[in-house]
N, CA and C atoms as a LAMMPS dump frame, in Angstrom:
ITEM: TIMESTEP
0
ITEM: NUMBER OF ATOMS
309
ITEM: BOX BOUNDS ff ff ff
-5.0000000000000000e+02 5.0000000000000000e+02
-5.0000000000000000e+02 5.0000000000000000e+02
-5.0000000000000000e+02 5.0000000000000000e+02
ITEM: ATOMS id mol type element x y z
1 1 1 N 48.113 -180.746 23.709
2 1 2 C 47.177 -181.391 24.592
3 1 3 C 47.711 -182.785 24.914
4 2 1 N 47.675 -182.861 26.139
5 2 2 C 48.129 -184.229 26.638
6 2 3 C 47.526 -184.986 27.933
7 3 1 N 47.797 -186.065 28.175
8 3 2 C 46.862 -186.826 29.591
9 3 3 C 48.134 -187.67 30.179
10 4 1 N 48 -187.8 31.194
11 4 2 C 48.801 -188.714 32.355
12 4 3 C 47.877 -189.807 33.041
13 5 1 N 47.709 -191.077 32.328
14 5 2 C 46.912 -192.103 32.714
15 5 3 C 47.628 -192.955 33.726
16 6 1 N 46.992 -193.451 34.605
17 6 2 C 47.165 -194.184 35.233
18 6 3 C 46.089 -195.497 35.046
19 7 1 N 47.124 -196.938 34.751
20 7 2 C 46.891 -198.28 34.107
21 7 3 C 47.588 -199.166 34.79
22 8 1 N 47.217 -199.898 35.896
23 8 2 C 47.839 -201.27 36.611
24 8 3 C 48.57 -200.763 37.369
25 9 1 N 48.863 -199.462 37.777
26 9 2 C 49.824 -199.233 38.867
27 9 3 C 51.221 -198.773 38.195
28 10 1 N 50.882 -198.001 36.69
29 10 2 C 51.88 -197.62 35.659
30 10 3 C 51.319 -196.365 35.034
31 11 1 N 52.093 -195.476 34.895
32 11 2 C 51.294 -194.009 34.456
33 11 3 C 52.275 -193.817 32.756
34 12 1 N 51.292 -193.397 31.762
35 12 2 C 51.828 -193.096 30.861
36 12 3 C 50.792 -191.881 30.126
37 13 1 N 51.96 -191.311 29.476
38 13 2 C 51.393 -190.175 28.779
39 13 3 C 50.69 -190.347 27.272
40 14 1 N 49.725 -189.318 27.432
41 14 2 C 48.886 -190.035 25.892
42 14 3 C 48.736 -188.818 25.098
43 15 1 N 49.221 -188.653 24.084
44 15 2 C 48.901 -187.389 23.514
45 15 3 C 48.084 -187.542 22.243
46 16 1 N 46.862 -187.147 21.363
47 16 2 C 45.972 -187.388 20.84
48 16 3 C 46.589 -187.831 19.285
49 17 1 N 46.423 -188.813 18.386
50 17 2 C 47.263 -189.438 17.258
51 17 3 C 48.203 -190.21 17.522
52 18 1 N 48.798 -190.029 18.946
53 18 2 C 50.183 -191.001 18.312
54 18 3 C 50.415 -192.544 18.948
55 19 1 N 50.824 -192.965 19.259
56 19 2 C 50.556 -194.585 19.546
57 19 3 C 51.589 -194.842 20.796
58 20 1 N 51.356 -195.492 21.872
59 20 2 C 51.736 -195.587 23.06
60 20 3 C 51.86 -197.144 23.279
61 21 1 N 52.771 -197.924 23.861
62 21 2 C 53.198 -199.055 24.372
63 21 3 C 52.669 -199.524 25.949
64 22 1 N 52.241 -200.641 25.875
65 22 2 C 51.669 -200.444 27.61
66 22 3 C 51.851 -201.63 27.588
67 23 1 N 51.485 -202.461 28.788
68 23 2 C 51.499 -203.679 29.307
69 23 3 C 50.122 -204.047 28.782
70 24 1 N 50.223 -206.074 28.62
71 24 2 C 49.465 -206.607 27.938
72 24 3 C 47.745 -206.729 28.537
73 25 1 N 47.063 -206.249 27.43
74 25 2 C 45.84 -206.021 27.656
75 25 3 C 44.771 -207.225 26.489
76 26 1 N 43.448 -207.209 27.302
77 26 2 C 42.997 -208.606 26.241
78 26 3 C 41.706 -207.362 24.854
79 27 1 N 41.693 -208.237 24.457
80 27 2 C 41.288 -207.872 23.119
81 27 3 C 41.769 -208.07 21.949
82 28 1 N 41.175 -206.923 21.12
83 28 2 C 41.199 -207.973 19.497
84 28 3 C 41.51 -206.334 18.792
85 29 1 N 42.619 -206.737 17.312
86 29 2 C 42.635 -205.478 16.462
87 29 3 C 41.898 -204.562 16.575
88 30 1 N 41.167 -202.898 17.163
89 30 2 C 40.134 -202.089 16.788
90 30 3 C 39.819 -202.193 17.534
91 31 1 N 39.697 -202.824 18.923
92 31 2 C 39.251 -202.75 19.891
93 31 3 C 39.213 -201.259 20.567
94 32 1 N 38.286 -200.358 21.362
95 32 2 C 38.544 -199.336 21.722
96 32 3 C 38.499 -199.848 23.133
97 33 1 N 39.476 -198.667 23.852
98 33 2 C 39.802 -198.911 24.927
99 33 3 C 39.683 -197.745 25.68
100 34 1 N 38.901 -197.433 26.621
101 34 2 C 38.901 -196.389 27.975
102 34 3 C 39.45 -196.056 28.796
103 35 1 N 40.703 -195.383 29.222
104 35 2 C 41.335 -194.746 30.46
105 35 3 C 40.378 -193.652 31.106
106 36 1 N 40.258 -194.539 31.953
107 36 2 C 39.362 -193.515 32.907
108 36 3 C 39.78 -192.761 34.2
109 37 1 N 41.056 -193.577 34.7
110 37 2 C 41.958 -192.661 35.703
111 37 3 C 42.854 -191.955 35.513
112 38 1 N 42.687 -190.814 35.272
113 38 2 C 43.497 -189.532 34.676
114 38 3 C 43.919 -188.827 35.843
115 39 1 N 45.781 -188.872 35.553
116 39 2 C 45.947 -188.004 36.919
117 39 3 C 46.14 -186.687 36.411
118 40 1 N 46.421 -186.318 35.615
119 40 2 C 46.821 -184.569 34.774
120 40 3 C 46.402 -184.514 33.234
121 41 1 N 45.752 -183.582 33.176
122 41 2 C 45.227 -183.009 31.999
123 41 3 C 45.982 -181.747 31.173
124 42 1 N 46.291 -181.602 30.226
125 42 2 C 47.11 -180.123 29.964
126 42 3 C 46.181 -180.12 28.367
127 43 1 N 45.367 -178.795 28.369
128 43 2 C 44.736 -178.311 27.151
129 43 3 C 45.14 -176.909 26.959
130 44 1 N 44.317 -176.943 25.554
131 44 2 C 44.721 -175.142 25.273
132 44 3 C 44.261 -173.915 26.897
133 45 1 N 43.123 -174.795 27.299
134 45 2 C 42.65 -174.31 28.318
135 45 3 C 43.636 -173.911 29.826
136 46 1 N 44.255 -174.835 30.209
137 46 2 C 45.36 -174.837 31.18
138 46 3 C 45.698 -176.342 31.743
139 47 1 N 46.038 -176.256 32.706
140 47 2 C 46.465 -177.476 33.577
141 47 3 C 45.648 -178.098 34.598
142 48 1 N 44.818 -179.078 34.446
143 48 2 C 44.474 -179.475 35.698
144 48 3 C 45.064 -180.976 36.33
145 49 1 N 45.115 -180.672 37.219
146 49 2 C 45.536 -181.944 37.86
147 49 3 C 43.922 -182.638 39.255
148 50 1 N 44.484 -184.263 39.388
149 50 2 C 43.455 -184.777 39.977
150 50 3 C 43.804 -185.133 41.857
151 51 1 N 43.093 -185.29 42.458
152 51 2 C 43.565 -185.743 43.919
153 51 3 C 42.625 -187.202 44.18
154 52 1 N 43.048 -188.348 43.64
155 52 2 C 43.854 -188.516 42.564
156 52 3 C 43.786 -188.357 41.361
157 53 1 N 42.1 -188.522 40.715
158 53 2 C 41.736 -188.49 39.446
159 53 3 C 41.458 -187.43 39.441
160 54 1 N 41.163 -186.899 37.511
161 54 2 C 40.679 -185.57 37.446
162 54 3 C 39.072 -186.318 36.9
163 55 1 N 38.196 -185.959 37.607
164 55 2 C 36.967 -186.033 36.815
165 55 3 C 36.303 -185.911 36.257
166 56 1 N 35.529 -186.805 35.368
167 56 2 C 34.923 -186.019 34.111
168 56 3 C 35.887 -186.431 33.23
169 57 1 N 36.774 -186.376 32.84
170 57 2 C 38.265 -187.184 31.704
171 57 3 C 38.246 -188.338 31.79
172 58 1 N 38.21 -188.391 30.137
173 58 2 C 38.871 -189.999 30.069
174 58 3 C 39.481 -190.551 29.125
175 59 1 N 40.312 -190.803 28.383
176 59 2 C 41.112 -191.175 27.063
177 59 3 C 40.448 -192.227 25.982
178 60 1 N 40.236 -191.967 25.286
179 60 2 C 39.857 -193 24.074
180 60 3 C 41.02 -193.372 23.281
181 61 1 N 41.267 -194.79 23.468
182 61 2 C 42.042 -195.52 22.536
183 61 3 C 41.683 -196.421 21.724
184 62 1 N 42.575 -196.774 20.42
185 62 2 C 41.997 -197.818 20.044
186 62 3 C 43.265 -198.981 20.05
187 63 1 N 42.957 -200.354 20.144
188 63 2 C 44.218 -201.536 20.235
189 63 3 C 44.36 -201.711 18.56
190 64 1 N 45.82 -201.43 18.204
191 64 2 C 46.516 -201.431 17.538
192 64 3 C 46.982 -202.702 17.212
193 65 1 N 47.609 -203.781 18.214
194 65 2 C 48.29 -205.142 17.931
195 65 3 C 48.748 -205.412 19.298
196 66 1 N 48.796 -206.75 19.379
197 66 2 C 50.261 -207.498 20.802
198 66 3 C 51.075 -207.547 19.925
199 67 1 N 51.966 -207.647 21.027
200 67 2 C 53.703 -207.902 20.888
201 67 3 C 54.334 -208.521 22.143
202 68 1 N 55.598 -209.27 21.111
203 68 2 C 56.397 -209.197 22.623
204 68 3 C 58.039 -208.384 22.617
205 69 1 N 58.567 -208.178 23.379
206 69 2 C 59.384 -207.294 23.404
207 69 3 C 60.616 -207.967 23.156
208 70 1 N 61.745 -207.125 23.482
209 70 2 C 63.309 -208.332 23.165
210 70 3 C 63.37 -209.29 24.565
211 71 1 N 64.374 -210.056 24.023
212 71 2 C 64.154 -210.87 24.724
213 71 3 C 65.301 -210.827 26.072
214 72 1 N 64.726 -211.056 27.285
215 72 2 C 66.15 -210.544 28.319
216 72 3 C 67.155 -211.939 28.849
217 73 1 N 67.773 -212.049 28.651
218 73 2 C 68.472 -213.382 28.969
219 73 3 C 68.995 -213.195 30.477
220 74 1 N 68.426 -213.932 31.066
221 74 2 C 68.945 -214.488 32.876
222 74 3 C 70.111 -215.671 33.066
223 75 1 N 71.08 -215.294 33.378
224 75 2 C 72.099 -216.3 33.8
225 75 3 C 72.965 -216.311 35.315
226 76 1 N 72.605 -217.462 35.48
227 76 2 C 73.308 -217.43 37.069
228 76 3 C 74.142 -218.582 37.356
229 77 1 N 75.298 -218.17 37.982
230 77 2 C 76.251 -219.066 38.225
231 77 3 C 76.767 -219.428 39.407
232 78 1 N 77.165 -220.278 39.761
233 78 2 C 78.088 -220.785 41.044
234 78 3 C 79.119 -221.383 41.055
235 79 1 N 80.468 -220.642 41.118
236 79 2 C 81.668 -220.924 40.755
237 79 3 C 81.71 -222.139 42.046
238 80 1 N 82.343 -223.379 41.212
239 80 2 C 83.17 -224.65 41.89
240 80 3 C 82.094 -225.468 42.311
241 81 1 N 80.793 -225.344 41.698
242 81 2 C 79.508 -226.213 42.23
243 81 3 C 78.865 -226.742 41.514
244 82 1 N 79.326 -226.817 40.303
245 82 2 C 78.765 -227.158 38.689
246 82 3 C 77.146 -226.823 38.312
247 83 1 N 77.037 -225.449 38.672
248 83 2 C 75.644 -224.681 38.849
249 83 3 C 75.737 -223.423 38.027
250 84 1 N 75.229 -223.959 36.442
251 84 2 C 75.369 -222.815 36.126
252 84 3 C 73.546 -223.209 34.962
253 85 1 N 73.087 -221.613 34.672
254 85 2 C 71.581 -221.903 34.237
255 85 3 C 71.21 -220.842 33.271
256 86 1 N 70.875 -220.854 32.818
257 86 2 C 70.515 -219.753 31.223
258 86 3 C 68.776 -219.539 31.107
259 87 1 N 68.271 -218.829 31.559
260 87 2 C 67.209 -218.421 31.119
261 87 3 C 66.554 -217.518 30.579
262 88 1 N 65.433 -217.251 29.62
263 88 2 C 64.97 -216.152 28.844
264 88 3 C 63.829 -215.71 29.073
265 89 1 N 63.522 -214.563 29.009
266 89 2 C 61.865 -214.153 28.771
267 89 3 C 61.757 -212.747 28.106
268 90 1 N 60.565 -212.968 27.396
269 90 2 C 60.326 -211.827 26.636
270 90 3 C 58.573 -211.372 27.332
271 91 1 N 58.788 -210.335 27.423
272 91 2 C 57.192 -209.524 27.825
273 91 3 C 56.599 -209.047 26.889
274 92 1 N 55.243 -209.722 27.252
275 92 2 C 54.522 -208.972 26.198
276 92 3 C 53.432 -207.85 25.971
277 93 1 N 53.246 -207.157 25.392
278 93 2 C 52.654 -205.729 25.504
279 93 3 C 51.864 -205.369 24.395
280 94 1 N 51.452 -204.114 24.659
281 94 2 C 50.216 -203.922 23.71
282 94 3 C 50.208 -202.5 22.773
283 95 1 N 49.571 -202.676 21.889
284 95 2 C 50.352 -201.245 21.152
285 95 3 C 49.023 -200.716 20.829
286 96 1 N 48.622 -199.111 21.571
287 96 2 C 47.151 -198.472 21.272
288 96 3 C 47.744 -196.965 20.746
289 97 1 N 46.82 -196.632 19.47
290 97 2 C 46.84 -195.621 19.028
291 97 3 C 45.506 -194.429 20.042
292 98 1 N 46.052 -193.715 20.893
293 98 2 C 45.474 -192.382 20.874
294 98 3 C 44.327 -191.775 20.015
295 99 1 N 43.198 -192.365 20.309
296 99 2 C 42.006 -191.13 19.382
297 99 3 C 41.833 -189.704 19.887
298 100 1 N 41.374 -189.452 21.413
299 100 2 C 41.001 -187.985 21.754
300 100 3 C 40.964 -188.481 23.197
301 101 1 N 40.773 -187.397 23.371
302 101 2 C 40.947 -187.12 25.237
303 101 3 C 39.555 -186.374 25.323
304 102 1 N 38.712 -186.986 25.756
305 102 2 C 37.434 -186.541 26.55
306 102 3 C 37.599 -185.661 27.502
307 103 1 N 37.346 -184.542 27.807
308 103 2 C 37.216 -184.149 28.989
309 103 3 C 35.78 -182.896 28.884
């Protein structure tokens, strides 16, 4: 059994127990969290899919922790112009464990 959520304009798959990475969301440890735009459903039952959502579905999660990710280093140069620049950023994201899929 599995779900295809759609979250900020990012679709990820959720399958019931296991813990999924997403972009940063607000809340606190235990927090439960609702996906309510489900584009595909797959149960013992069969396959449904949504135009766009499937209705009636919706994912229960719970927030696990933030994080931030590695870190990506930006460097840009300009040969013979004494232009050169080093920059970093790390993104940060959110880590939810999968309870059940409502449908």
């Amino acid at each position: 059994m599995y779900a295809m959520v759609e979250d900020r304009g990012k679709q990820y798959k959720m399958v019931p127990g296991e813990t999924v990475v997403i972009d940063l969301l607000d809340g606190e440890s235990g927090t439960e969290i609702r996906f309510d735009k489900v584009l595909v459903v797959r149960t013992d039952a069969g396959m449904r899919t949504g135009e766009p959502y499937v209705s009636g579905v919706a994912v229960v999660t719970e927030l696990v922790d933030h994080f931030r990710g590695v870190k990506i280093v930006i460097g840009k140069y300009k040969r013979r112009k004494n232009y050169n620049r080093k920059n970093g950023h790390r993104q940060p994201y959110t880590r939810v464990r999968v309870k059940e899929i409502v449908a």
